[in-house]
C-alpha positions as CSV (number, residue, x, y, z in Angstrom):
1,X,0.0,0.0,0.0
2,X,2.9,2.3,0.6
3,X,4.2,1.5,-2.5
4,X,0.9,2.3,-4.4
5,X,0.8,5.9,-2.3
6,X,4.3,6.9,-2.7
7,X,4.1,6.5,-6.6
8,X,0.6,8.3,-6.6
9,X,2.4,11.5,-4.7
10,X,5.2,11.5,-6.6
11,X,2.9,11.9,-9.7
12,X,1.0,14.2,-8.6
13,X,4.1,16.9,-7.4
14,X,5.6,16.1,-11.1
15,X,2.6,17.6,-12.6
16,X,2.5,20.6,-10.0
17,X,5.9,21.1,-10.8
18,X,5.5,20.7,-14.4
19,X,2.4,22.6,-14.8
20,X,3.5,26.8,-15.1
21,X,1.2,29.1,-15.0
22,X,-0.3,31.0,-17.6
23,X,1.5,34.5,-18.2
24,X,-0.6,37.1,-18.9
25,X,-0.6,38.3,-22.2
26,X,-0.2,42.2,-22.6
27,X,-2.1,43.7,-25.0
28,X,-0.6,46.3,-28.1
29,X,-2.1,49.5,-25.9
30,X,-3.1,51.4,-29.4
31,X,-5.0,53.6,-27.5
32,X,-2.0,54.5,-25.1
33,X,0.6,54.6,-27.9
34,X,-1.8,57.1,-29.9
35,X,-2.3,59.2,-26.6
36,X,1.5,59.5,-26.4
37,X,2.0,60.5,-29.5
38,X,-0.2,63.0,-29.8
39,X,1.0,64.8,-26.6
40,X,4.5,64.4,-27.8
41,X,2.7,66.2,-31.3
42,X,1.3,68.9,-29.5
43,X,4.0,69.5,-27.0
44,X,6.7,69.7,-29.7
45,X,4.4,71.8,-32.3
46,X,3.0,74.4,-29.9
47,X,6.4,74.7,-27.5
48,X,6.8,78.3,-28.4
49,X,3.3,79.3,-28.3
50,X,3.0,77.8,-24.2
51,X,3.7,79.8,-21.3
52,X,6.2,78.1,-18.7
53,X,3.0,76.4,-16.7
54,X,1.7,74.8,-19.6
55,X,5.5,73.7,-21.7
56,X,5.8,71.6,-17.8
57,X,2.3,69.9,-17.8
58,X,2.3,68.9,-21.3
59,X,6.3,67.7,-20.8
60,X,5.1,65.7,-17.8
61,X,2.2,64.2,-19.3
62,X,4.3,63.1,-21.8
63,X,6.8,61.6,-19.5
64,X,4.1,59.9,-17.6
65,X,2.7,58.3,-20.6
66,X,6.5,57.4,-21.8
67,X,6.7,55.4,-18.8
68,X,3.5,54.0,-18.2
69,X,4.0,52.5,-21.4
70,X,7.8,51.4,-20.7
71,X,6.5,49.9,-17.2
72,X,3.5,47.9,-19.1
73,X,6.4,46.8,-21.8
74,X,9.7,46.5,-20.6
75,X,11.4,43.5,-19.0
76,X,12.3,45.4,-15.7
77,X,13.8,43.7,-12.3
78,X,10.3,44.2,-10.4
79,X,12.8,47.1,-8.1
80,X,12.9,49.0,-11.5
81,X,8.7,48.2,-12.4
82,X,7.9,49.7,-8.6
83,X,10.6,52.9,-9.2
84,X,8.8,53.5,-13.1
85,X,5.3,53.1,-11.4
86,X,5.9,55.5,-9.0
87,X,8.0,57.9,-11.3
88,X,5.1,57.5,-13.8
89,X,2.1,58.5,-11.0
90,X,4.2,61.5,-9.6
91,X,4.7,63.4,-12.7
92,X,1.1,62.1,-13.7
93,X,0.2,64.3,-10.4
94,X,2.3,66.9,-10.8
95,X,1.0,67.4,-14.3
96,X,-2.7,67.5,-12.8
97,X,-1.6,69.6,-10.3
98,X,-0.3,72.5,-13.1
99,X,-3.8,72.2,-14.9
100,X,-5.7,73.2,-12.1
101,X,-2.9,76.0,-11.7
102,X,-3.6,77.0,-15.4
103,X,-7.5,76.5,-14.4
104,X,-6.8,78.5,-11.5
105,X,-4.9,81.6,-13.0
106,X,-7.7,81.2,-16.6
107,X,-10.9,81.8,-14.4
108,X,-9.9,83.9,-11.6
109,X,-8.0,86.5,-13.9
């Protein structure tokens, strides 16, 4: 009997073992790619033409896009995913932050 139950365990951890999970497919982000490159568009077209506020919230949307899209893409240590996550959110902040400035300084003037 111990026979029988030692060779039935020992299949059954080969196939845990065996068995990987599924990865997680990542999909093309179109929609983030074409937001990025519009902003990049806009930024680079109309540099001149922004005051100071608005030339840093459209460089830092751009940078947060850059980098949400190199976080969802790039084979980074998962040290380097956390430190482009959080890079990514703070100048995604920091960009809200100047549009409510500009939102501010539009409708109060």
């Amino acid at each position: 009997m111990s026979k029988q139950y030692r060779k039935l365990q020992e299949k059954l951890y080969q196939k845990q073992s065996n068995h990987k999970p599924a990865e997680k497919k990542i999909g093309k982000d179109y929609v983030l790619m074409a937001v990025t490159i519009f902003t990049l568009f806009v930024t680079i077209a109309e540099w001149m033409q922004f005051d100071n506020v608005s030339r840093g919230m459209y460089a830092l949307l751009s940078a947060s896009l850059i980098l949400t899209y190199a976080r969802r893409h790039a084979q980074l240590s998962e040290k380097a995913a956390v430190l482009i996550e959080r890079a990514s959110l703070v100048t995604m902040v920091l960009a809200v932050l100047l549009f409510l400035a500009t939102l501010f300084v539009h409708f109060t003037s």
